[in-house]
Structures are given as C-alpha cells and as structure tokens.
C-alpha positions as CSV (number, residue, x, y, z in Angstrom):
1,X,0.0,0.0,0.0
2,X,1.2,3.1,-0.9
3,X,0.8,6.2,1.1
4,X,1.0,9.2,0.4
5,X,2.9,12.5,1.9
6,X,0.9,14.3,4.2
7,X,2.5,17.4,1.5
8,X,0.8,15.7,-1.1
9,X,-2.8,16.6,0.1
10,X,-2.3,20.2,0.9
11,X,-3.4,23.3,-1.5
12,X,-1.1,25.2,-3.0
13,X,-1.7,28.7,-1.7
14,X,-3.2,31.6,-2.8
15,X,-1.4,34.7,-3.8
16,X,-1.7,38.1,-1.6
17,X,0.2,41.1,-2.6
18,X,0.8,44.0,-0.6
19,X,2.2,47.4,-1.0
20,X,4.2,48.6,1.4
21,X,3.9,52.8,2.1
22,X,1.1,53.4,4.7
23,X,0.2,49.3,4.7
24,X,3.2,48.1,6.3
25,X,5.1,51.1,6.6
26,X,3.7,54.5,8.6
27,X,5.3,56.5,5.7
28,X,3.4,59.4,5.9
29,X,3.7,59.8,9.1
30,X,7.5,59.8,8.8
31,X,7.8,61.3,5.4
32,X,6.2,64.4,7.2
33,X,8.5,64.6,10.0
34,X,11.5,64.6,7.5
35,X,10.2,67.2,5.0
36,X,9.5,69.6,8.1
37,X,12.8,69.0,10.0
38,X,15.0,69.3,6.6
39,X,12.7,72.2,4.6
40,X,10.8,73.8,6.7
41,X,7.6,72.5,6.3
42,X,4.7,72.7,9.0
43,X,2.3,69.6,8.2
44,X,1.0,66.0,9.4
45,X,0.3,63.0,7.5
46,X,-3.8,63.7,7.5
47,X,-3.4,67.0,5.9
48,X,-2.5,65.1,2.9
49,X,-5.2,64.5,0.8
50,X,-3.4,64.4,-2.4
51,X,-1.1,61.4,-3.4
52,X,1.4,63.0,-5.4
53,X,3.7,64.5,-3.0
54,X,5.3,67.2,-5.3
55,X,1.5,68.7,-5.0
56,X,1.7,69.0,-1.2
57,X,5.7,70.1,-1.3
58,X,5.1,72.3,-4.3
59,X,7.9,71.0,-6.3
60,X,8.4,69.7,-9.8
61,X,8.1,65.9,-10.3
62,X,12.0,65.5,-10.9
63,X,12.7,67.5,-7.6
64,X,9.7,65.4,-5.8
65,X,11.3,62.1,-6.4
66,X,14.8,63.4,-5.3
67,X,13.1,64.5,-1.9
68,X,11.8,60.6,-1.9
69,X,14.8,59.4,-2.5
70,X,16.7,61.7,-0.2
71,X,14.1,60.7,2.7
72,X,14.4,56.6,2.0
73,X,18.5,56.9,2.9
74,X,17.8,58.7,6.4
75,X,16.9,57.8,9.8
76,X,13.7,59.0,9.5
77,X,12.4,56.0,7.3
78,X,14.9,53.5,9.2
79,X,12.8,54.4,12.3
80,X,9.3,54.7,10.5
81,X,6.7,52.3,12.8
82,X,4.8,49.4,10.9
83,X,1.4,50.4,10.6
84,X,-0.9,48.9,13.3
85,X,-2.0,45.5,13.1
86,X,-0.2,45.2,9.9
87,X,2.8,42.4,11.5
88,X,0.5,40.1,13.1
89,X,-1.8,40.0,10.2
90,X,0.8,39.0,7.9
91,X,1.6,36.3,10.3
92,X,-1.6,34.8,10.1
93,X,-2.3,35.4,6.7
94,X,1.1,33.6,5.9
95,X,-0.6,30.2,6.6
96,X,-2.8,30.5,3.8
97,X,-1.0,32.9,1.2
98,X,2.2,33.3,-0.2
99,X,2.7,36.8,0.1
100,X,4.4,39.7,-2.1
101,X,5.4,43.2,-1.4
102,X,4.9,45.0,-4.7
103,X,5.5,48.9,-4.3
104,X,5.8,52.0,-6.4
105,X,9.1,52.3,-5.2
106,X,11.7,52.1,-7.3
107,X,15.0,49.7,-8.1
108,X,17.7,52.0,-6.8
109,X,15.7,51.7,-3.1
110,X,16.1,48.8,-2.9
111,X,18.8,48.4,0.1
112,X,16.9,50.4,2.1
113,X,13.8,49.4,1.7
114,X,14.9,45.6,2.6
115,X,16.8,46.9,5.4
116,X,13.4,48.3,6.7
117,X,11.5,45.2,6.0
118,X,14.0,42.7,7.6
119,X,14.2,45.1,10.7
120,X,10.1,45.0,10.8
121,X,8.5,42.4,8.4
122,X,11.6,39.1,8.7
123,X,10.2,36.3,7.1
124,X,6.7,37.0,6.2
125,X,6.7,37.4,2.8
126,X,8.6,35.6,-0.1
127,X,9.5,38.2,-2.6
128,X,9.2,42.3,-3.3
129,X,8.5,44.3,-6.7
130,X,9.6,47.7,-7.4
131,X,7.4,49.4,-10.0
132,X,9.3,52.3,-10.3
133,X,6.0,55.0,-9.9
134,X,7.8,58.1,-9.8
135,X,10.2,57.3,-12.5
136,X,10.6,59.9,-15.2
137,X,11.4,57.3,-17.7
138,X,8.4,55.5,-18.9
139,X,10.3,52.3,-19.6
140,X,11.3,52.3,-16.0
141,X,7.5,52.4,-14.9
142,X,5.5,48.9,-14.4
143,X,1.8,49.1,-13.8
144,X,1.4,47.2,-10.5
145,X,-1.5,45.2,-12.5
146,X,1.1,43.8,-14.9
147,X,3.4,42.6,-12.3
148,X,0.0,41.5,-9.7
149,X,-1.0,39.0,-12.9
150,X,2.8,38.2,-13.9
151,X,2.6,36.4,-10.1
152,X,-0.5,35.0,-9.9
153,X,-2.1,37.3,-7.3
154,X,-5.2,36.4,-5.9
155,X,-6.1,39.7,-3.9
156,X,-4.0,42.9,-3.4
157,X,-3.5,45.6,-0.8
158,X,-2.8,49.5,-1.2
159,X,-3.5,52.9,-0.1
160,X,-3.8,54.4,-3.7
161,X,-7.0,54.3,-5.6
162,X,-5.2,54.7,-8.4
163,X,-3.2,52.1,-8.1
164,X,-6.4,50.1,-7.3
165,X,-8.4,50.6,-9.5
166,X,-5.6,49.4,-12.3
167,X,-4.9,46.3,-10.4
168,X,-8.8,46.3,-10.0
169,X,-9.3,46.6,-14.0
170,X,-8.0,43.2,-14.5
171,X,-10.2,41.0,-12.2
172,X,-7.6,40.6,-9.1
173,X,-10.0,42.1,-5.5
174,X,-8.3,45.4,-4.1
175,X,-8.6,45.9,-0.1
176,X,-8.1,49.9,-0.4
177,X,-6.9,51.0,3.4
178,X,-9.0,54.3,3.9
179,X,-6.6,57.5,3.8
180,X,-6.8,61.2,3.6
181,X,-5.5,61.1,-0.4
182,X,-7.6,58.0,-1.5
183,X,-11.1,59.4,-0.8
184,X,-13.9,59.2,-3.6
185,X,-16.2,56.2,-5.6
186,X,-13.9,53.1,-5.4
187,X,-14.6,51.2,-8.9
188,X,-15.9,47.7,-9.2
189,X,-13.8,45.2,-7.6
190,X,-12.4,47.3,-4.6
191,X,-13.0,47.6,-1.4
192,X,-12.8,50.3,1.3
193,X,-11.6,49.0,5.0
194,X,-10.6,51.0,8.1
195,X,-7.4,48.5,9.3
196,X,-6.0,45.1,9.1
197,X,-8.5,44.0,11.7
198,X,-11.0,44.8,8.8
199,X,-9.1,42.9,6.8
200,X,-8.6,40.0,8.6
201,X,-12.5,40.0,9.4
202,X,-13.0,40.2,6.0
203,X,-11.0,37.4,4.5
204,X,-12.0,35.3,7.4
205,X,-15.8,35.8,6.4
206,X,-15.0,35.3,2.6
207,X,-13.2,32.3,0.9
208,X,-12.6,34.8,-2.2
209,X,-13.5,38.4,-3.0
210,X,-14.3,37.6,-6.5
C-alpha cells in the first residue's frame, strides 16, 4: 500500500500582494517629519489629501522624487513604525497565502527598503516588486497590474486608488486601506476598510472576494 505524503494533500496557496507605504510602513507619518525638519515645512500625514507629493511640497516631479529618495537613505524612514495590526496580520495570513510586497518604489531603493523590511517584516513574505512610480522614464514604470497578474495574485493591498483601481481593472479584488489622499467612488472590484482588523474579518468571512 502506498501512502502518500501528508504534503501531497495540501493546496497550494493563494497569492496576496501587498504594498508597502502606509500598509506596512507609517510612511506618511515619517515622510512628514523629515520634510518639516529638513525644509521647513509645517504639516501632518492627515493633511495630505493628495497622493502626489510634489502637490503637497510644491515642487516639480524630478525635484519630488529626489526629496523621496533623499528621505528613504535617512533615519527618518529607518525608524518609520509598521502600521498597526499590519505584522501580526501578515503572520496569520502567511498560513494561507504566499505573500508579495509589490511597491511603487523604485530599483535603486532597494537596500533600504529591505533593510526596513528585515528590521520590521523578517520572514513574512517571499518576494518584493519595485514598480518604479515616480520614474521619469516610462520604460522604467511597471503598472502594478502587470506585475500583480505576472505572479498569480489572488487579492491585493494598497492605499492608492489609483493604483487600485488598475490592479482592479483586470479582475484581481483590491482591499483599499481608507486614507486622507484616496477618498472618492472606489470602482468595481475594490473595497474600502478601516485597518488590518477589517481585513482579517474580511478574508476570514470570505473564501474569495471575486
């Protein structure tokens, strides 16, 4: 009689992606604190009710993605706090999908950003995407979408409608986290929640969001 491995039996696992400013990362929060200690700024994270930065800083695109990069190589991102809930979530939600960071960030962050991720995330997720947002360079740009079906993705995380509702456009669920800069009609296929405890409650109730 042949028997066989208990390995054998098991599902493969679904496929969650994540991004990772302000759904892991409190970016906002420390993104403010470094734009007001090193220019002279006076503002919080829920002031911000636009996503594109150079809007909020006044500054042209190329100059808002050198303040971006100038902010991921100091302290203040090295210290920014996971957002709440976000670690132990991950944890749980690692017995059931394989997870993926995939970020607008781009390739020449990369140090940093795993630094950060080791120092708060170690060992709950498999693999990270940079899609290179606020590249000037179009053929440095991936649509988060592209990359979301490239892996298989069942469901995705973000804080960006924008980002969203593309990802949302070809049939994976979006789990928008509610922010100042991503308010407005969600599109078909996303949903608003308040937290990770929403989230959790949500993929607990629901054996898929399609």
């Amino acid at each position: 009689m042949i028997l066989s491995s208990p390995h054998e039996s098991q599902k493969p696992k679904k496929v969650l992606g994540v991004d990772l400013d302000d759904v892991l990362a409190r970016t906002g929060d420390a993104m403010a604190s470094f734009h007001n200690a090193t220019y002279g700024t006076n503002y919080v994270r829920d002031e911000v009710v636009d996503y594109n930065l150079g809007t909020v800083w006044n500054c042209a695109p190329e100059e808002t993605q050198r303040r971006i990069d100038e902010f991921v190589g100091t302290e203040f991102h090295h210290q920014a706090e996971a957002v709440f809930g976000a670690y132990d979530a991950l944890k749980h939600l690692g017995k059931t999908y394989e997870i993926a960071v995939v970020t607008g960030r781009h390739e020449g962050m990369r140090d940093n950003t795993i630094d950060w991720l080791t120092k708060n995330f170690l060992g709950l997720y498999r693999e990270i995407h940079f899609t290179g947002h606020y590249e000037t360079d179009p053929s440095k740009k991936r649509l988060k979408s592209s990359v979301m079906t490239e892996i298989g993705a069942d469901l995705f995380i973000d804080d960006a409608l924008h980002f969203a509702s593309d990802v949302a456009s070809v049939g994976i669920p979006v789990l928008l986290l509610d922010t100042p800069w991503n308010q407005g009609v969600v599109p078909e296929g996303v949903t608003r929640v308040a937290s990770w405890t929403e989230i959790l409650a949500i993929l607990a109730s629901k054996e898929t969001l399609r």
